[in-house]
Each structure stands twice: as C-alpha cells, then as structure tokens.
C-alpha positions in Angstrom: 36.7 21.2 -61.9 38.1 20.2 -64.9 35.9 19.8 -68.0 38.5 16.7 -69.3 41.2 14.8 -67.3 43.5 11.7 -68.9 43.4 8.4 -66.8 46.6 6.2 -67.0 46.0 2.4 -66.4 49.0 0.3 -64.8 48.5 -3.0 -65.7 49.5 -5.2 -68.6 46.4 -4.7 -71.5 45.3 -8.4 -73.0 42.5 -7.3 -75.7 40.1 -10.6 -74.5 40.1 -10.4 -70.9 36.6 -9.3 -69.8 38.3 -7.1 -66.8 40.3 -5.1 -69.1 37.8 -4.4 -71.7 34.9 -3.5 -68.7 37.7 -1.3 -67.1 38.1 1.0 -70.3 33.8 0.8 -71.2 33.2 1.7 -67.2 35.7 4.9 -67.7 34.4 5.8 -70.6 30.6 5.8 -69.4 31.2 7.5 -65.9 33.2 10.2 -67.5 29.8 10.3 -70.5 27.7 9.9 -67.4 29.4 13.6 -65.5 30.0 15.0 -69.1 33.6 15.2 -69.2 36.1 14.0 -71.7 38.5 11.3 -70.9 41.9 10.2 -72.3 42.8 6.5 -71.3 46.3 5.2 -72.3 47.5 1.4 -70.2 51.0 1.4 -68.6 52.5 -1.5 -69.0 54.2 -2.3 -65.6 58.2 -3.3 -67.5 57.8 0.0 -67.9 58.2 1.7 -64.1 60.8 -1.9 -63.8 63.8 0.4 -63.5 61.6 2.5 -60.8 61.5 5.7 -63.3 58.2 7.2 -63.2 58.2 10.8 -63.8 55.9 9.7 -66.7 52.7 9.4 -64.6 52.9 13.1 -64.1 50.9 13.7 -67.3 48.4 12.0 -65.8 45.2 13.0 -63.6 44.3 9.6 -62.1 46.0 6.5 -61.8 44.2 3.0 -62.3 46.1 -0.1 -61.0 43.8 -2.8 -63.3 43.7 -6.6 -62.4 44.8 -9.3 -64.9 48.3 -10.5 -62.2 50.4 -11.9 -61.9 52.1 -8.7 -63.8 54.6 -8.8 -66.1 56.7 -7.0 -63.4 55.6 -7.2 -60.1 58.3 -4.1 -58.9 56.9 -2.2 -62.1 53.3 -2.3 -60.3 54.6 -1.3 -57.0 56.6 1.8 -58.2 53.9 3.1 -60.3 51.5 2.1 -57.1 54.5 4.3 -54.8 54.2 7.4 -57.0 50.2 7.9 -56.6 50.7 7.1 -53.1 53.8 9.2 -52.6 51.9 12.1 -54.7 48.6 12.1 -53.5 47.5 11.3 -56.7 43.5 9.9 -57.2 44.3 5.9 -57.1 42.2 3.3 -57.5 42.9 -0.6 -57.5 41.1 -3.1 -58.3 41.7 -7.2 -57.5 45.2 -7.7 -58.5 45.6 -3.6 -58.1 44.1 -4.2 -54.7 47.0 -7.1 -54.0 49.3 -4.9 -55.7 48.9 -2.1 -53.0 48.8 -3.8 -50.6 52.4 -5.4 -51.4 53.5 -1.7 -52.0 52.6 -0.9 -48.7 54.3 -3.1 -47.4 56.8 -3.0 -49.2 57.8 1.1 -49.2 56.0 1.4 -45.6 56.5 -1.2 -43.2 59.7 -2.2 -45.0 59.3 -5.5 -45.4 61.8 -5.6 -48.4 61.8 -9.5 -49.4 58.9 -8.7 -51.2 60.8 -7.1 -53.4 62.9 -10.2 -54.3 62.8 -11.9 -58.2 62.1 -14.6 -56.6 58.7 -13.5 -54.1 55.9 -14.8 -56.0 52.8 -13.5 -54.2 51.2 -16.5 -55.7 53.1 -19.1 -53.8 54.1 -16.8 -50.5 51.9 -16.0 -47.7 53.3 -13.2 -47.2 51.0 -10.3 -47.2 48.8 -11.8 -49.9 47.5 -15.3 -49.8 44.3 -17.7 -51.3 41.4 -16.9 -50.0 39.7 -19.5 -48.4 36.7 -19.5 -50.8 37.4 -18.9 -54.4 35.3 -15.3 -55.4 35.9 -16.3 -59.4 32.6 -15.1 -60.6 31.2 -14.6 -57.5 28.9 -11.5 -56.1 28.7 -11.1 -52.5 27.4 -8.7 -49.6 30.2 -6.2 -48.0 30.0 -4.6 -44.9 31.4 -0.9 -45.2 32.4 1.1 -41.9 30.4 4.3 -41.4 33.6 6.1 -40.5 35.5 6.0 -44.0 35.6 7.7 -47.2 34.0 4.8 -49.2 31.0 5.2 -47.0 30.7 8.8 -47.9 30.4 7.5 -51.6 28.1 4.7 -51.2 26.4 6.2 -48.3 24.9 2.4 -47.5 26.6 0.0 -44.9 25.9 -3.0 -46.5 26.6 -3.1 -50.8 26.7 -6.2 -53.0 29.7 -6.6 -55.8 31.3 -9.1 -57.8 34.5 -10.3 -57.7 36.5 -12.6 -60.4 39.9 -13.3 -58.1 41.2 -16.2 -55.9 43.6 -14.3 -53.8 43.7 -11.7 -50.7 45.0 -10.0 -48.0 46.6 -12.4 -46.0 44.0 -12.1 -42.4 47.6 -12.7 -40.4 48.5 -9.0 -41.6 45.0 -7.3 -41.9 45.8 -5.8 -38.5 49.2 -4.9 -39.0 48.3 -3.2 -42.5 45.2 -1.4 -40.5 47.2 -0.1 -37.7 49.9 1.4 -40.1 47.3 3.8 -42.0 45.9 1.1 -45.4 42.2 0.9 -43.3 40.5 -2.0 -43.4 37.1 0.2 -44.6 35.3 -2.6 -46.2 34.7 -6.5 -45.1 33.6 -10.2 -45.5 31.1 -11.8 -43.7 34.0 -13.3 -42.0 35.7 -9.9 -41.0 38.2 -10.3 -43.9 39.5 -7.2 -45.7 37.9 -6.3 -48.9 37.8 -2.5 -49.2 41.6 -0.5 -47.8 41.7 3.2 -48.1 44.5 6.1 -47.0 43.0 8.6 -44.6 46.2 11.0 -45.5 45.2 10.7 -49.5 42.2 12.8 -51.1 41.3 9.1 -53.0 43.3 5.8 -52.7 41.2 3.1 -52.2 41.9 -0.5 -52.9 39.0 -3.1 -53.6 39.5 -6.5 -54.1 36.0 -6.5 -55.9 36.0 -5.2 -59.4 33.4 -2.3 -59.8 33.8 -2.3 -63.5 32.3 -5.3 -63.7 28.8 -4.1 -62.7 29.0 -0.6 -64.0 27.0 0.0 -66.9 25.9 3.4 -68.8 22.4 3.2 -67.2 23.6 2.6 -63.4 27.4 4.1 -63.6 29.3 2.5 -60.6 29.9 5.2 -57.5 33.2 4.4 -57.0 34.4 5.1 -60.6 32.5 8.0 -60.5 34.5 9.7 -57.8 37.5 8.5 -59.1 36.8 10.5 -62.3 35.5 13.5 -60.1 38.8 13.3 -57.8 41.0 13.5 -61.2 38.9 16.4 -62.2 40.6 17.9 -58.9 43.9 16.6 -58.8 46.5 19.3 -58.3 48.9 16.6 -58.8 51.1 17.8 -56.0 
C-alpha cells in the first residue's frame, strides 16, 4: 500500500460550484483521514476530445466529477473508456454516473449514435433521461444488494444520500445495462438504478448520488475512502 497516490478528476473545474469544491475537500479529508498524501489535478474533458489518453497513466485513480453537460461529452467517455479498459480505481458521481453509463454503452453495447455532435443526453432518451422526480437537493433512502461490492463497503442494506441532479438512467435500459455486466447494485424506492458497478474491475462504481456532498473530516464518506485505498493498490495494469 502506497503511503501517497495522485487522483486525476475528469470533469470541467468551475471554482463556485459547491460539487466541485466538496469533491476536492472530501479527497483531501479521506486521504487525511487514512494518513496518506494525495495529489489532485482536474482533466478537462476537450482534452481526451481527440480520444488520446495515455496521460491518465500518471495517475492512481480516476474521478469522473458532475457539473454536465461537459464541455465534451466524447472527452468524458474516452477518459471514462481508459479506467474501464485498464482496470483503473473509478469512481463517478451524478453526471460521472450518466457519463458511464453512456460509455458503456457506447464502447460496449455499441450503440454508436451516442457518439454523434449532435446526441444531447439532455434532450435524448436514449440511455439517460429525467427522472421522474427532480433529486436537486434532495436526500433519500437506497436499497443496496447484499451481493455487490458497494455492500462490502457500506455493509448496511439500506443507506441515506443526497443527490443535487435531475437526470438518470433511462428504466427502459436498466435491464439491458444490468444484463451486459454495469450491475444495477444500488436502487430507488421505485426499483430505479442509483448505484452500477463492474464485477470484472477491482473498483468502478457509478452513483448517481454525490458522496462528497455528505463527507466531512469527522464522518469521512465510505465510498471515497475505498476509492483512496483501491488507488493505494492500483497496479495500473
């Protein structure tokens, strides 16, 4: 186990959004909280546009952040491709969430009009959609499966989060996106997806909830905390 490890953030870094500063305070305090040292440096998704990402290798763990629509949508999705691809510790949160999910399907199930300028997850139904109850602000109760990963971190079956986000996994896919290996781990009252997670990856989970929102120095957030312990690990094979 590393005693330091150097956390890249894909996502577009606006210094007032609350997300974006609790995302780099929540690092910060796990990584305080298991006494390692932490590097943090945001990856603005133009950057991956052209697909080139041989950059993230200098990374231990990669951080898909919300604050989409992106500046590049197919910047996000290669930069998401590349942690999934190398089984490196992967962690996305809201629009990372929506952002995986459309990489998924995208690189995965092939669904390539994703891809398109002019696919704007925002206006599609494609694979992501508006939920049918705004979550801006909201906290709510999520049922976790016993028989995941995420349940070996939180060991509870029920945990309460908060969410700031308006969009999700479109239900019409859920199953499709289950049966093809992104696990439905996590979910609504209503059965709708809020945690996904790759069995074949040591750590890629997807939450539509932000965790770095409720994470403070006192009560560091599980999940961020064995994200940071994963990049500790990562072979980065």
């Amino acid at each position: 186990m590393k005693n330091s490890v150097k956390i890249g953030i894909i996502g577009d870094y606006e210094s007032e959004r609350p997300s974006h500063i609790a995302t780099n305070e929540s690092i910060r305090h796990c990584a305080k909280y298991l006494g390692i040292d932490v590097e943090i440096e945001w990856l603005p998704t133009e950057s991956f546009e052209n697909g080139k990402t041989e950059s993230l290798q200098a990374f231990d763990g990669l951080w898909c952040a919300p604050g989409s629509p992106y500046k590049s949508m197919m910047g996000a999705i290669h930069a998401i491709n590349f942690a999934r691809e190398n089984n490196y510790p992967f962690i996305g949160t809201c629009g990372g969430f929506q952002h995986a999910v459309m990489e998924y399907a995208y690189n995965k199930l092939g669904y390539k009009e994703i891809g398109e300028k002019s696919y704007n997850p925002y206006t599609s139904e494609l694979f992501i959609s508006p939920l049918s109850c705004s979550l801006v602000g909201e906290t709510r109760i999520i049922k976790i499966h016993k028989d995941s990963k995420i349940y070996q971190i939180y060991l509870i079956e029920e945990k309460e989060e908060r969410f700031n986000c308006s969009f999700g996994l479109n239900p019409k896919y859920q199953r499709l996106i289950n049966d093809n290996g992104f696990r439905v781990v996590g979910t609504d009252e209503s059965g709708e997806a809020r945690i996904l997670e790759l069995n074949k990856n040591d750590f890629f989970i997807a939450t539509l909830f932000q965790p770095q929102l409720s994470s403070t120095e006192s009560n560091p957030h599980k999940l961020i905390l064995s994200f940071l312990i994963h990049a500790t690990k990562s072979l980065k094979n």
